[in-house]
C-alpha positions as CSV (number, residue, x, y, z in Angstrom):
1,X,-25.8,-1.9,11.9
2,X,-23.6,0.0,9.7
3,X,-19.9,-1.1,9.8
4,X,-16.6,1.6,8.6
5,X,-13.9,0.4,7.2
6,X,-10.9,3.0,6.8
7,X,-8.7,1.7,4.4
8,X,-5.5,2.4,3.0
9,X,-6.4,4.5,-0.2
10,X,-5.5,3.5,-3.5
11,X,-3.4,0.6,-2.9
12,X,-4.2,-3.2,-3.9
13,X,-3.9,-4.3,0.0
14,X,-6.1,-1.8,1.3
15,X,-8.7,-2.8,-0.5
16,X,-8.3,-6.1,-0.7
17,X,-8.3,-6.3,3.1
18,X,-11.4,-4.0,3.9
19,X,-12.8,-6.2,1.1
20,X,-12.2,-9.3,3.4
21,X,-13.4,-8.0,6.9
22,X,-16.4,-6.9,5.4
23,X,-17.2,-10.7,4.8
24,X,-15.2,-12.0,8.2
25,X,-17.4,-9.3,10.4
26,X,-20.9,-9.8,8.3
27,X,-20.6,-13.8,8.9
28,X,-19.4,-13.6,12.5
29,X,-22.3,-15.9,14.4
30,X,-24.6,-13.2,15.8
31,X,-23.4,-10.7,13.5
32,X,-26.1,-7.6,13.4
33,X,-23.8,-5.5,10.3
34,X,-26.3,-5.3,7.3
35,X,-23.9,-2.8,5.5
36,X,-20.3,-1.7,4.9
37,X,-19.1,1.5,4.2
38,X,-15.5,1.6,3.4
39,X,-13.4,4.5,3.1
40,X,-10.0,5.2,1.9
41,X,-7.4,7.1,3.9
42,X,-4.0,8.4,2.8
43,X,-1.1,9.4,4.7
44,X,0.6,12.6,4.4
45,X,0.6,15.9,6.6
46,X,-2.2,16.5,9.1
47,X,-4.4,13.7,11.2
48,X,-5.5,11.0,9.0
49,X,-8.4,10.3,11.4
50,X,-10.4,13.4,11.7
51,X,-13.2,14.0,14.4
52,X,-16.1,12.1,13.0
53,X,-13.9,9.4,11.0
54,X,-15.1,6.5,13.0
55,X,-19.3,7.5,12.9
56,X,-20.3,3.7,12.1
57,X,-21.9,1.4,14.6
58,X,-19.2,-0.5,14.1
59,X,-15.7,1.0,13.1
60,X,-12.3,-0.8,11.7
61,X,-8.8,0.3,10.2
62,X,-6.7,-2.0,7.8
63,X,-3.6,-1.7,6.7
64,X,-2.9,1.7,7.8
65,X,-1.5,3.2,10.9
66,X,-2.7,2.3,14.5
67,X,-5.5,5.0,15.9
68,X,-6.0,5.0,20.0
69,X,-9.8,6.0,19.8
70,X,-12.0,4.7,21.6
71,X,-14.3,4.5,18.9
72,X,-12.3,1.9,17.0
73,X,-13.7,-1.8,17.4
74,X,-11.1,-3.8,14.8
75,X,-7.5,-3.2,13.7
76,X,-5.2,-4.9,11.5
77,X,-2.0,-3.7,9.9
78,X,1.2,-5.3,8.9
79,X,3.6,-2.1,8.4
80,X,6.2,-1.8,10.7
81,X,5.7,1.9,11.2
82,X,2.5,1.2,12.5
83,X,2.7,3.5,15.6
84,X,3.9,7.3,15.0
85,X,3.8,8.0,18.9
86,X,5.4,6.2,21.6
87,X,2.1,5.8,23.1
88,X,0.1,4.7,20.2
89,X,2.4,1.5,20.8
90,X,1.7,1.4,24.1
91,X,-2.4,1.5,23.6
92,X,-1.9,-1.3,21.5
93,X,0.0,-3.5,23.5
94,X,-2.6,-3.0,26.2
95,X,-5.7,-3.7,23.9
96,X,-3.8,-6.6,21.3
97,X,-5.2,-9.8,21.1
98,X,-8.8,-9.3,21.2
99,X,-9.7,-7.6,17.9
100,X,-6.5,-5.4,17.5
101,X,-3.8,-7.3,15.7
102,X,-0.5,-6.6,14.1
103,X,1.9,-8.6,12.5
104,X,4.8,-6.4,10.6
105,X,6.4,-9.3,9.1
106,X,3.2,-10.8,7.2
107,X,3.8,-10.0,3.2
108,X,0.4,-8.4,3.1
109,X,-2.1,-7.4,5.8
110,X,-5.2,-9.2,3.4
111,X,-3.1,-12.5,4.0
112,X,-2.6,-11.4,7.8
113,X,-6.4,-10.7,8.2
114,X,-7.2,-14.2,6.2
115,X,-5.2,-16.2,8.7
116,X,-5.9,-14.7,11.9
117,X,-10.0,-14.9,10.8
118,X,-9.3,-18.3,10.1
119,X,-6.7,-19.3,13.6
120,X,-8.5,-17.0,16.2
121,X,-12.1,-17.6,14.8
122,X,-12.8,-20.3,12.4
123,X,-13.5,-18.3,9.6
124,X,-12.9,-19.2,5.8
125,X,-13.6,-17.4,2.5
126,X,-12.4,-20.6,0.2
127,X,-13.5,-18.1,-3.1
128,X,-11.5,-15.2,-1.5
129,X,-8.2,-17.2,-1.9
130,X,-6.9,-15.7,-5.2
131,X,-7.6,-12.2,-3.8
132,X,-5.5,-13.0,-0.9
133,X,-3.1,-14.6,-2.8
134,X,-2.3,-12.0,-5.2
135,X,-2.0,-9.2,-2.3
136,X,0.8,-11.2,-0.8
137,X,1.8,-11.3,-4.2
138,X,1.7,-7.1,-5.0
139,X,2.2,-5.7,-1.3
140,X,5.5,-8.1,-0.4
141,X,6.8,-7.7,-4.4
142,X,7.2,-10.9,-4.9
143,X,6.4,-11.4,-8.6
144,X,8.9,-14.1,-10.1
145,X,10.0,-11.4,-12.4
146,X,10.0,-7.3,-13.4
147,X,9.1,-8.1,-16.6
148,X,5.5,-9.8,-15.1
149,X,5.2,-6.8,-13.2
150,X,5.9,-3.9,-16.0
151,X,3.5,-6.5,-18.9
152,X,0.4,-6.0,-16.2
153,X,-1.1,-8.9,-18.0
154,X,-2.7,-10.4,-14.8
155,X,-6.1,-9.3,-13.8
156,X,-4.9,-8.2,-10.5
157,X,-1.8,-5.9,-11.4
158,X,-4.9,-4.3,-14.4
159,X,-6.7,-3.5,-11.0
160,X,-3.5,-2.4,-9.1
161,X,-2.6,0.0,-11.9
162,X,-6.6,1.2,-12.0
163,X,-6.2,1.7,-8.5
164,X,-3.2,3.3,-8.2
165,X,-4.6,5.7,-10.8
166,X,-8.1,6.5,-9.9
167,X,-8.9,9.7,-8.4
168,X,-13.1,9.3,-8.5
169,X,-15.2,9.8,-5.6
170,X,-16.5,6.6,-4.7
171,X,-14.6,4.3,-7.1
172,X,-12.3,2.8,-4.5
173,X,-15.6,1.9,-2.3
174,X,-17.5,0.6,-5.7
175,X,-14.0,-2.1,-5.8
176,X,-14.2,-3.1,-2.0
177,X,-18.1,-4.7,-2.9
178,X,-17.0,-6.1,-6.1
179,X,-13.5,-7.9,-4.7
180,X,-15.7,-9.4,-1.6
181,X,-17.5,-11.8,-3.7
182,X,-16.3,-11.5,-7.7
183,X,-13.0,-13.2,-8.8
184,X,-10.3,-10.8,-10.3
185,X,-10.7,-11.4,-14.0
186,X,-14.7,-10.9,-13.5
187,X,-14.0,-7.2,-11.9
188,X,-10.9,-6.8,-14.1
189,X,-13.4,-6.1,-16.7
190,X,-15.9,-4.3,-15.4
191,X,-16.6,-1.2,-17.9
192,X,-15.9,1.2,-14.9
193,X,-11.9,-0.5,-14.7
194,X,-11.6,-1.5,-18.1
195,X,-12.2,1.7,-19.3
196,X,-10.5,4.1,-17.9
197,X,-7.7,1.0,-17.8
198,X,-7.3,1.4,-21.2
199,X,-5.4,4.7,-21.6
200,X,-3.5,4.1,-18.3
201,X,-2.1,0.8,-20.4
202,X,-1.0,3.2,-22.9
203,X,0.3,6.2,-20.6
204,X,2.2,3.2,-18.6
205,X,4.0,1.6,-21.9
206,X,4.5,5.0,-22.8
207,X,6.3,5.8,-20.2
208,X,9.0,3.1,-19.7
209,X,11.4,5.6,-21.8
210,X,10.6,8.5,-19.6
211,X,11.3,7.0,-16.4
212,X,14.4,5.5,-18.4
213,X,15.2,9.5,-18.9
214,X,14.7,10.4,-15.4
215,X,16.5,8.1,-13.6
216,X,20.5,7.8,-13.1
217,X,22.5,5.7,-11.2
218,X,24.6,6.5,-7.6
219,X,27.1,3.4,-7.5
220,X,23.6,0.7,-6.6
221,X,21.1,2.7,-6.2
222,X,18.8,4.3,-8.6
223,X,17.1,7.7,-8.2
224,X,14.6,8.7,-10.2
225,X,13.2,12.4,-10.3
226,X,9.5,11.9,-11.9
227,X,8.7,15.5,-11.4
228,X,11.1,17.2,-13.0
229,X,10.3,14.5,-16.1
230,X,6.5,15.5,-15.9
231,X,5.5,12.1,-14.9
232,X,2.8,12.5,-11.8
233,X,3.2,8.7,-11.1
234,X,5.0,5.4,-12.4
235,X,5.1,1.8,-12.1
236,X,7.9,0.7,-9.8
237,X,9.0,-2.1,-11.0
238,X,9.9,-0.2,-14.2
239,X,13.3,0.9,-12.7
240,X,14.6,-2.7,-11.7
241,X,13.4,-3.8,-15.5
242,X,15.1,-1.0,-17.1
243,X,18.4,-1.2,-14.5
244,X,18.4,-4.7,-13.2
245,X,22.1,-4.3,-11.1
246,X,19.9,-1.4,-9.0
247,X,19.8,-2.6,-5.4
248,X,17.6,0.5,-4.0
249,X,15.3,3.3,-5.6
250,X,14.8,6.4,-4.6
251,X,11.7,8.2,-6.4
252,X,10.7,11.6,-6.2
253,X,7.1,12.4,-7.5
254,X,4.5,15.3,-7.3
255,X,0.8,15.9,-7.5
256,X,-1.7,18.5,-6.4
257,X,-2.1,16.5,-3.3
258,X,1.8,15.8,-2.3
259,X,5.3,15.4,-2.9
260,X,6.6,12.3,-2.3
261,X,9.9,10.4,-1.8
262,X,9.2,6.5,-2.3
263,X,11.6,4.4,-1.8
264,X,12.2,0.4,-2.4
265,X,14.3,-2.5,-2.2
266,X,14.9,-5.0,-6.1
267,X,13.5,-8.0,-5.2
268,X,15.6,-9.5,-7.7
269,X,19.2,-8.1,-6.5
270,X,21.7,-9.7,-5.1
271,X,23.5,-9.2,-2.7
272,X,19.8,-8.7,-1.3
273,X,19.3,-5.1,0.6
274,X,21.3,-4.2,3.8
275,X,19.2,-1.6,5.0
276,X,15.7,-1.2,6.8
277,X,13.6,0.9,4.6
278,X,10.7,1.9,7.0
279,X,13.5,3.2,10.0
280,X,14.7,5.0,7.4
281,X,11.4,6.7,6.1
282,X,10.4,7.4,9.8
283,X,13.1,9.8,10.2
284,X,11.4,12.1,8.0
285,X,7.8,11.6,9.2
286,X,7.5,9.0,6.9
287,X,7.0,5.1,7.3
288,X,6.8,1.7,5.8
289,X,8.2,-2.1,6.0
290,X,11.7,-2.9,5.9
291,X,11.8,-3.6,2.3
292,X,9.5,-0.6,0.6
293,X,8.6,2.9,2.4
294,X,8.0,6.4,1.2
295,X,7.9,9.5,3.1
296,X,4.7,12.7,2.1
297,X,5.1,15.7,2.3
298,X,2.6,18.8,1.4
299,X,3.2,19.5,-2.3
300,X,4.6,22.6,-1.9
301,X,7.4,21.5,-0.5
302,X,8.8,19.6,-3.6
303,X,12.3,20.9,-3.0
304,X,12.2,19.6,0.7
305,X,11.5,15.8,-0.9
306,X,13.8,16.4,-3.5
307,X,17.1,16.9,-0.6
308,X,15.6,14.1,1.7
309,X,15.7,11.8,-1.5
310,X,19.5,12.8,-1.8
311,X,20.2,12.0,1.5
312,X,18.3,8.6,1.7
313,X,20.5,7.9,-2.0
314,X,23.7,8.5,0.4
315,X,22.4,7.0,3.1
316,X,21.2,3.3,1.2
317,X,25.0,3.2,-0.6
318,X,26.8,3.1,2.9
319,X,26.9,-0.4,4.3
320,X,24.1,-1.3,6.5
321,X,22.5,-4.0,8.4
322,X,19.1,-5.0,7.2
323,X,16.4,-5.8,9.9
């Protein structure tokens, strides 16, 4: 049996957790999956789940937005805008338990995935422990400093920053197999990361200045225009290095597949953030947790993303109460 895993694309977590299911669902007692395809999924305008997106035997989502089809057999997510509809919520509270699961306030959904596998059905990956580990570590932002996570010395911010990079058919799949059973450093250097890592290094270190150039600061919150600097993408810890009294971000970015406003919460600051991120991304058809969201939009419409930005930069410097 052939088992889909839709993933979310390009991000640490994503991966991380399809990487984990695929072991979970292929040692389940009786388990008939002999192969696992998984496929990344992004979110921005249109349906993420097109007709034909679930065509395995067996079919999952993780860490990415709830789907009501009845061609889905396993869900797991941790965002709190999980549900776009009303009635996507209501699906899931009718099917939860069984192999639908959501917990918005677990740091990462691989961690999520790990304990529910290991409370609901006695299931332990002891080698997979550092993987889980570290996407607590990248998808809650809780690095002990900015200056660990602008160095990208660790083998698992080297893969993040592949990751977040990586635009090859087929490379995010290739990383799924290799986390499932490989520790970090061992994949770290695969010649298919470690080389096209190189001159991201380089592009990233390079960049610190620009994004130094392209940000300014609204009282305690620091937007950032990377478009109008040239710069498709950045590391966003860079900001709260570079600024460390910024309480909020506010990014605006652009590539040929979107425009995006991103938006984030210093991990560092104190007084610690007063506002809920993801309500404040879903407003604009956009979505996240209460500490980190962004909001897509089709790239055409860079000018749209560039006003919502300005508005979520007034918004996050009125007083607000964090949930």
């Amino acid at each position: 049996m052939r088992l889909t895993i839709l993933h979310h694309a390009n991000c640490f977590d994503g991966c991380a957790s399809a990487a984990f299911l695929g072991r979970f669902l292929r040692a389940r007692p009786g388990s008939r999956v002999d192969a696992v395809e998984a496929r990344p999924v992004q979110h921005g305008h249109g349906d993420p789940f097109p007709d034909g997106a679930f065509d395995g035997d067996v079919n999952a989502v993780v860490d990415f937005r709830y789907s009501p089809s009845p061609r889905l057999d396993w869900w797991f997510d941790h965002h709190q805008s999980a549900f776009p509809l009303p009635e996507d919520r209501a699906h899931f509270e009718a099917h939860a338990g069984g192999q639908r699961f959501w917990d918005p306030a677990a740091p990462s959904c691989t961690g999520f995935l790990a304990r529910v596998a290991r409370e609901r059905f006695g299931f332990e990956a002891p080698d997979l422990a550092e993987l889980v580990r570290w996407a607590d570590v990248i998808d809650a932002a809780s690095f002990p400093s900015a200056e660990v996570a602008v160095k990208l010395e660790e083998p698992a911010l080297r893969i993040m920053t592949w990751l977040e990079a990586t635009r090859e058919p087929g490379s995010q799949a290739r990383l799924v197999e290799a986390l499932a059973s490989r520790p970090l450093a061992e994949v770290a250097r695969e010649p298919w990361i470690a080389g096209p890592l190189a001159p991201l290094l380089e592009r990233h270190f390079r960049s610190i200045e620009g994004v130094r150039a392209a940000t300014w600061l609204e009282g305690d919150v620091a937007f950032v225009d990377l478009a109008r600097a040239g710069i498709e993408a950045g590391n966003k810890f860079i900001v709260y290095w570079l600024f460390p009294q910024a309480r909020y971000t506010v990014v605006v970015s652009h590539d040929p597949k979107r425009a995006k406003v991103s938006v984030g919460s210093n991990p560092w600051a104190r007084p610690e953030r007063a506002h809920n991120i993801a309500r404040i991304c879903e407003r604009y058809g956009g979505g996240g947790h209460p500490v980190v969201g962004a909001v897509s939009l089709d790239p055409s419409r860079l000018e749209e993303a560039r006003r919502i930005a300005a508005e979520i930069v007034a918004e996050l410097r009125t007083p607000g109460v964090a949930a």
